[in-house]
C-alpha positions in Angstrom: 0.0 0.0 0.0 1.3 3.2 -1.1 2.2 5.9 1.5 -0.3 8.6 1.8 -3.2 7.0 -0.6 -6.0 8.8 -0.5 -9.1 6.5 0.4 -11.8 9.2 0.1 -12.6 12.6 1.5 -16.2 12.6 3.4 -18.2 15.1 5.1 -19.1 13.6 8.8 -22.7 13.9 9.8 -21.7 17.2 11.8 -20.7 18.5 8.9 -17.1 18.2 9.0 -14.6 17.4 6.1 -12.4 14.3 7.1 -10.2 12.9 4.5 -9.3 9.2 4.9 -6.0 8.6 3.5 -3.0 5.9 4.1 -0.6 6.8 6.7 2.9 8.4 5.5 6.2 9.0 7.2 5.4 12.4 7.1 2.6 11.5 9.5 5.2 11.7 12.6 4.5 14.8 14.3 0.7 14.0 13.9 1.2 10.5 15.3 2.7 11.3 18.5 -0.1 13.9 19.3 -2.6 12.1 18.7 -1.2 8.8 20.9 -0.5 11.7 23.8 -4.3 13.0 23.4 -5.8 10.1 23.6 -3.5 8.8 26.9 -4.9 12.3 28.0 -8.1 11.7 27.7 -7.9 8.2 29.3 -6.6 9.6 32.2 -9.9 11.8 32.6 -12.1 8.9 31.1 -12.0 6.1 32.7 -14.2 4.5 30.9 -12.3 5.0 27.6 -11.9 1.9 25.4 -8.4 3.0 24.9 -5.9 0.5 26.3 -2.8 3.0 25.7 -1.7 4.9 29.0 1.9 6.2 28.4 2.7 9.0 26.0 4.7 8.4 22.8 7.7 10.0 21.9 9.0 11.3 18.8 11.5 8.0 18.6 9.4 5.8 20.3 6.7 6.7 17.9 8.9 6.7 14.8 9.7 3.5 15.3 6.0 2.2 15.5 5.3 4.3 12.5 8.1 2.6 10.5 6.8 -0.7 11.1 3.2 0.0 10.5 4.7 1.5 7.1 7.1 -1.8 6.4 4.0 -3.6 7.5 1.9 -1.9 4.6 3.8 -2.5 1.9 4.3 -6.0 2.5 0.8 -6.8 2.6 0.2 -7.5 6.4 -1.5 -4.5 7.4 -4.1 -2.6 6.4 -4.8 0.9 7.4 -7.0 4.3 7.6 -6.3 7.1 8.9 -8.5 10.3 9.4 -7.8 14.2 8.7 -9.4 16.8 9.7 -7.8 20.2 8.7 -4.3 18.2 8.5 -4.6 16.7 12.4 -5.2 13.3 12.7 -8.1 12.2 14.3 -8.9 8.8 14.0 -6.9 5.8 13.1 -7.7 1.7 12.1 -5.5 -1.1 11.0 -6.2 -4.8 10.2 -2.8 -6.7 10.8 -2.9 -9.8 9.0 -2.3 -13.4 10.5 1.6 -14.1 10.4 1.4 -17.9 9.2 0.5 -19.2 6.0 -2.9 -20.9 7.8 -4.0 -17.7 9.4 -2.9 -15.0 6.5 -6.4 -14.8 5.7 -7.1 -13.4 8.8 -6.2 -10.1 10.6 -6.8 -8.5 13.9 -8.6 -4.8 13.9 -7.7 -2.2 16.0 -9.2 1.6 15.9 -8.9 4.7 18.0 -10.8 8.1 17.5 -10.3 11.2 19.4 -12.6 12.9 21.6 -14.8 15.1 19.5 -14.8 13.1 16.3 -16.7 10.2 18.0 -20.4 9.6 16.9 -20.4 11.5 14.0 -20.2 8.7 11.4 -16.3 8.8 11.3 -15.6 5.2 13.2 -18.3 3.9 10.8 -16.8 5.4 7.7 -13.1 4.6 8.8 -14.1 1.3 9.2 -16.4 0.5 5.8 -13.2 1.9 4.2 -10.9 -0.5 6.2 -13.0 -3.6 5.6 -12.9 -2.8 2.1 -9.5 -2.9 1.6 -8.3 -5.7 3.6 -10.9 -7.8 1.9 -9.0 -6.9 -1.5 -6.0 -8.0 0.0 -7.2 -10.8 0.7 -8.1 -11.0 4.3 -11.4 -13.0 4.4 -12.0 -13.2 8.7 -10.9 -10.0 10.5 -11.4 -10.4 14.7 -11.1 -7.7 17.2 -11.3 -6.9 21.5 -13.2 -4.3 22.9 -14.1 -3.4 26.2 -17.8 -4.4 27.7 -18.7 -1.1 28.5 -18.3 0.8 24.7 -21.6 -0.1 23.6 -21.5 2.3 21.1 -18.8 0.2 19.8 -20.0 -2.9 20.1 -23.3 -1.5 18.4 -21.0 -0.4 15.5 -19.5 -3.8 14.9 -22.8 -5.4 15.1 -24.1 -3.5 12.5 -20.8 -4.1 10.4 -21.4 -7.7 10.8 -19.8 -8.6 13.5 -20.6 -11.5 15.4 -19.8 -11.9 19.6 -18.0 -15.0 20.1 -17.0 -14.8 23.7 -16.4 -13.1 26.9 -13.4 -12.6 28.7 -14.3 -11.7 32.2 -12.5 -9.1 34.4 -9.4 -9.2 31.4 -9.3 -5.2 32.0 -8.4 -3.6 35.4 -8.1 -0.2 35.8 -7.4 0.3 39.8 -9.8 -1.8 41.5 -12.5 -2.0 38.8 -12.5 -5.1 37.0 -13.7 -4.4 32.9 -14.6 -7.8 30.3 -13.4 -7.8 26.9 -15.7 -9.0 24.6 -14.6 -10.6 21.5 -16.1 -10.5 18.1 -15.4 -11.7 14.0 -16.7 -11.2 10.7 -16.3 -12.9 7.8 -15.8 -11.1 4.6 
């Protein structure tokens, strides 16, 4: 996958312009702020479905962004990422199975910043996503989320995700004990 393709550009339902695009190496400086905002905001929102609680660095972060780009142009990853007015806002990635019996599959992951959520973005993002790991041949794609984003787990449902099973307690944040649901579709 090419650095920097441009999916589509879409207008959210609050009327916002969002372009969905590829990520690039030139994405850096947009990476590591949007990581450190959303650690931010889990430290306030406890009930944040974001697992990520230490802020990235600029090498740290460069690092992760090479790999994800490596990743890309091999074929084992598949991602979208959204703009708004050149900030990243939102960002999903199917990683593909690593053996030859499980390349078919892949492993979704997606984080949206506070302020773009419910506005069609995560929907979008991920229409986009399933799209294009479907034309590269990932046919199962899996993911994790936490119990209490319902809004999430409506989402998948209505993407055509199935539940498959509960983890209990797999989440603890201080005392509070948080099950991960797990779901799948097949493309």
């Amino acid at each position: 996958m090419k650095q920097g393709r441009v999916y589509e550009t879409f207008t959210t339902t609050d009327g916002r312009r969002i372009v969905l695009r590829t990520l690039a190496a030139k994405d850096l400086r947009e990476c590591v702020r949007f990581v450190n905002t959303l650690v931010e905001e889990r430290a306030v929102n406890r009930d944040l479905g974001i697992l990520l609680d230490t802020k990235a660095t600029p090498k740290g972060e460069g690092q992760w962004l090479a790999r994800r780009l490596a990743a890309a142009r091999k074929g084992t990853s598949f991602g979208v990422a959204a703009f708004h007015n050149g900030r990243l806002v939102g960002n999903c990635e199917v990683s593909r199975g690593t053996f030859q019996d499980t390349r078919h599959s892949g492993t979704l992951g997606i984080a949206i910043v506070d302020g773009y959520r419910g506005a069609g973005l995560g929907r979008r993002m991920l229409e986009v996503l399933l799209a294009a790991s479907k034309k590269g041949g990932v046919s199962l794609v899996e993911l994790a989320v936490l119990s209490i984003n319902r809004r999430a787990i409506r989402l998948y449902r209505d993407l055509g995700f199935t539940k498959y099973g509960t983890i209990p307690g797999k989440i603890r944040r201080g005392s509070r004990r948080i099950d991960e649901i797990v779901m799948y579709r097949q493309a």
